[in-house]
C-alpha positions as CSV (number, residue, x, y, z in Angstrom):
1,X,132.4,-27.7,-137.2
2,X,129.3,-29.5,-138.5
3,X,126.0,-27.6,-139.2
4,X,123.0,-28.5,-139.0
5,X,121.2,-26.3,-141.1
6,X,117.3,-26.6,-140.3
7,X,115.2,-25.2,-143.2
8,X,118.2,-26.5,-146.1
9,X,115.5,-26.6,-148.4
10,X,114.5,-22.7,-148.8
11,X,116.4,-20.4,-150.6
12,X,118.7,-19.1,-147.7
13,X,119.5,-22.6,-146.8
14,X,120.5,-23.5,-150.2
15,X,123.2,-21.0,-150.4
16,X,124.5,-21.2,-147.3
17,X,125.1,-25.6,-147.1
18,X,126.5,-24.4,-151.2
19,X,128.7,-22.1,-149.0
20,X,129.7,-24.7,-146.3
21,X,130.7,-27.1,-148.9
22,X,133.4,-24.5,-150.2
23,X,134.7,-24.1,-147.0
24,X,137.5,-25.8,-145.1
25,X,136.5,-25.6,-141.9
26,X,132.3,-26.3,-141.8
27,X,130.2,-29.5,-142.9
28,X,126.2,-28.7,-143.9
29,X,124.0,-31.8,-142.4
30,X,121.0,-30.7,-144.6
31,X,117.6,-31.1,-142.8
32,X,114.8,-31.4,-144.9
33,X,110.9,-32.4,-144.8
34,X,110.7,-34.7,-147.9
35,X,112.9,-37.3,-149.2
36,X,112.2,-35.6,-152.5
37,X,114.2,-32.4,-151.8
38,X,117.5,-34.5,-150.9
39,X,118.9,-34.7,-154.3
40,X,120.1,-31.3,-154.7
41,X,122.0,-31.6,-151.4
42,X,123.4,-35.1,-152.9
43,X,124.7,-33.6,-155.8
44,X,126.8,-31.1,-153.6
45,X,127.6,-34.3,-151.3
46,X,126.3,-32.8,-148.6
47,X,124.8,-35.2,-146.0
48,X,120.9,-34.9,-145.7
49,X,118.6,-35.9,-142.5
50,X,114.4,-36.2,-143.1
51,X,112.7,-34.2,-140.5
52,X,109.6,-32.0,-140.1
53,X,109.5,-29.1,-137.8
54,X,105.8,-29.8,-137.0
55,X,106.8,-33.5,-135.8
56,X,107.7,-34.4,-132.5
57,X,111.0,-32.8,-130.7
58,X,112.8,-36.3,-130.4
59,X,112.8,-36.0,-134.3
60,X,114.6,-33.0,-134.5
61,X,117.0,-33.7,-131.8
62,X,117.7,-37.2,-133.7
63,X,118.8,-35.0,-136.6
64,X,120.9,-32.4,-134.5
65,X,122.8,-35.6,-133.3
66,X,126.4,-35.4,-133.8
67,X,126.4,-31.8,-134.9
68,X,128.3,-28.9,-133.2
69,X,125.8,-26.3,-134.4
70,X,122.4,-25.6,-135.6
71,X,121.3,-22.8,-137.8
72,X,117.4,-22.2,-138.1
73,X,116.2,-20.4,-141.0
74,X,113.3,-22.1,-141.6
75,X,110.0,-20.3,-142.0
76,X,106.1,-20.5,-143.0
77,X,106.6,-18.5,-145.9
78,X,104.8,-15.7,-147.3
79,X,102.0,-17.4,-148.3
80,X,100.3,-19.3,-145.2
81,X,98.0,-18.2,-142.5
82,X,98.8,-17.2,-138.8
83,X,98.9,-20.9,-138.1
84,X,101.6,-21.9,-139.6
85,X,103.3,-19.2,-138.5
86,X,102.7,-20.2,-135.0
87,X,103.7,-23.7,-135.6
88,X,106.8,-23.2,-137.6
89,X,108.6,-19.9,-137.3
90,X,107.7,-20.2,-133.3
91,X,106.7,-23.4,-131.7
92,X,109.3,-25.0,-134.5
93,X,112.1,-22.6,-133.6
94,X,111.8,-23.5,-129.7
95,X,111.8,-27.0,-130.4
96,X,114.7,-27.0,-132.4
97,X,116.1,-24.8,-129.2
98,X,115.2,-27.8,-126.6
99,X,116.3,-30.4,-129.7
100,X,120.0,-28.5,-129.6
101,X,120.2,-28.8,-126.2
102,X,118.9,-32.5,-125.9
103,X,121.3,-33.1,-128.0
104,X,124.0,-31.0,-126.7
105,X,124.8,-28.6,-129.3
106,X,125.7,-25.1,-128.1
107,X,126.2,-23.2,-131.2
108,X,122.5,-22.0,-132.3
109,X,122.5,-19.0,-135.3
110,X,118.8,-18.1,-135.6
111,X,117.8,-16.3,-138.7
112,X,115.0,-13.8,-137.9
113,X,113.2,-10.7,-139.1
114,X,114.7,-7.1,-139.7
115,X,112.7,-5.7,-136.2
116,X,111.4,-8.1,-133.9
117,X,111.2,-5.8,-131.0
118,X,107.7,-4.9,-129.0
119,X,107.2,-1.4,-131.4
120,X,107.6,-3.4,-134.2
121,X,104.6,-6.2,-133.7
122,X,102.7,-2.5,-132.8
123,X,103.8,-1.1,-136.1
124,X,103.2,-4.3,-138.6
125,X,100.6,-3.9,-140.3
126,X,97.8,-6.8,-139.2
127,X,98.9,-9.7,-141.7
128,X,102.6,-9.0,-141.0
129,X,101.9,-8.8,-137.0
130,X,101.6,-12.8,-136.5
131,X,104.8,-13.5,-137.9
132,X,107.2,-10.6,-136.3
133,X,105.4,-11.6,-133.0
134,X,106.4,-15.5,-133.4
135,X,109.8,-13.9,-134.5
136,X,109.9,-12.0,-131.3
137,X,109.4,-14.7,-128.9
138,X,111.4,-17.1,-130.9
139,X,114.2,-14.5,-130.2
140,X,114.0,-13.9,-126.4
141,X,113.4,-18.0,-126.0
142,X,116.7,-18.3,-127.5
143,X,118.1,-15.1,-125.3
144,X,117.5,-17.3,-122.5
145,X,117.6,-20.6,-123.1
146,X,121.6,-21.4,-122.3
147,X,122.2,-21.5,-125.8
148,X,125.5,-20.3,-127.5
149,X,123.4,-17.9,-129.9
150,X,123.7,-15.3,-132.7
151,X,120.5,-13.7,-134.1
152,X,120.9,-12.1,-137.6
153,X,118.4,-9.7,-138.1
154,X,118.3,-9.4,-142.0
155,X,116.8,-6.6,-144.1
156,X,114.1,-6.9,-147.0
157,X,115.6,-10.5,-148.9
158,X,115.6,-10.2,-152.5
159,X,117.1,-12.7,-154.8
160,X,119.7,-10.4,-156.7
161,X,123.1,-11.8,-157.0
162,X,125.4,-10.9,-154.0
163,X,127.7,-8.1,-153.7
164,X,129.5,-9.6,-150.6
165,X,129.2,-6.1,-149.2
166,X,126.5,-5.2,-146.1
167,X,126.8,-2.8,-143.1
168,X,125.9,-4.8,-140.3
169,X,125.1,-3.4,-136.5
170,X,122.6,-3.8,-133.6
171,X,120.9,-0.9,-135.7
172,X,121.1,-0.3,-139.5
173,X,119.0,1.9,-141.6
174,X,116.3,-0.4,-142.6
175,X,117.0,-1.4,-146.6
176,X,117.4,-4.8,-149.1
177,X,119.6,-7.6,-149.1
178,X,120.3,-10.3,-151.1
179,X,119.8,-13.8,-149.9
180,X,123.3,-15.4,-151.0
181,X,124.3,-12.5,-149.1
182,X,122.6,-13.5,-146.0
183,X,124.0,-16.4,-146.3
184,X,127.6,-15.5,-146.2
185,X,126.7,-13.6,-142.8
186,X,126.1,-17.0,-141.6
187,X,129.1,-18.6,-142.5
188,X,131.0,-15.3,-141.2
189,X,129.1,-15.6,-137.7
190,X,129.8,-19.1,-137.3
191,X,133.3,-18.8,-137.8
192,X,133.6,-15.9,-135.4
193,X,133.4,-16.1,-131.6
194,X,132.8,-12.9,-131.2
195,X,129.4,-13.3,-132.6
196,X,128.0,-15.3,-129.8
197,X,125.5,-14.1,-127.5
198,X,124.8,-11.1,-129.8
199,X,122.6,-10.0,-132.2
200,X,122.7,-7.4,-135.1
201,X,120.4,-6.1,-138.5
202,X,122.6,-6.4,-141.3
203,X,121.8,-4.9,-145.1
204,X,123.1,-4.5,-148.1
205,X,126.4,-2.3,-147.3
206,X,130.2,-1.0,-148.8
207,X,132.0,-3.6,-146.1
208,X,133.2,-6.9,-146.9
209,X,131.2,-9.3,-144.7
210,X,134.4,-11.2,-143.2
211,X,134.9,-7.0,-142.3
212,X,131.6,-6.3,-141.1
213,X,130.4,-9.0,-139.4
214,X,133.3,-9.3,-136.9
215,X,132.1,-6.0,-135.4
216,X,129.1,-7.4,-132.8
């Protein structure tokens, strides 16, 4: 199965084409905004595709050609405005959507926040609303847009080492996870058909991922 994993260049993304690479039965395509950030990819010999989320969706469905799945984990990051939280972790998730599909990939893994739900824009406190309410309506978009999809729903990311341990459900006590971690759930989801058409909150745990994520 080829991936094309949109957003290579964050931290997530870096672990998880690292993780493809290792694994006999995935190739990472690497989609990145600036030439610059293709040399760590290279080095892994992982095939790299330029493309910006905030172009045109003929540019992203040009890189999801040939691939049979996309992941998006892309995101504005925790230091923009409500702007580019509109135009990247929603209006660029969709388009990636209506690239997949204009390119006829099926498989779509969407990496979003812990609690998207209604209550949970409600909750957030006002600079944390934007972004779980792009989150939200990235996620039902993908619910409904004919789409072979899993949406992981991961808990606070920290950049601790891994444990390869998380408890994983439509529900989980809300709690920390490390982003190599994360990034094993995404391997384990797109090598499991049981995943698809589901989606689950998954945290830092006591079960092996290949254990845990089977589950949903």
């Amino acid at each position: 199965m080829k991936v094309l994993v949109v957003g290579a260049n964050g931290q997530i993304g870096k672990h998880l084409v690292s993780f493809i690479k290792d694994s006999d039965n995935l190739e990472a395509k690497a989609m990145i905004r600036k030439q610059e950030q293709a040399s760590f990819f290279e080095n892994l010999g992982a095939e790299t595709v330029v493309a910006d989320l905030e172009q045109e969706t003929e540019t992203i469905t040009k890189a999801a050609e040939g691939v049979d799945a996309v992941v998006f984990t892309a995101g504005s990051g925790p230091h923009t405005g409500p702007d580019k939280t509109i135009l990247i972790d929603l209006d660029g998730a969709v388009k990636t959507m209506e690239a997949a599909k204009a390119a006829g990939v099926k498989r779509f893994i969407m990496i979003s926040s812990f609690d998207t739900r209604r209550e949970a824009i409600q909750a957030a406190p006002s600079s944390f609303a934007p972004y779980v309410a792009a989150k939200h309506y990235a996620d039902e978009w993908l619910k409904s847009a004919d789409l072979d999809y899993t949406i992981i729903h991961p808990g606070r990311l920290t950049n601790d080492e891994g444990t390869g341990q998380v408890e994983a459900a439509y529900e989980v006590n809300r709690a920390e996870i490390p982003r190599e971690d994360v990034a094993h759930v995404i391997v384990a989801s797109l090598e499991n058909e049981s995943t698809v058409g589901k989606e689950f909150q998954v945290v830092s745990g006591t079960k092996r991922i290949k254990e845990a994520v089977p589950f949903v």
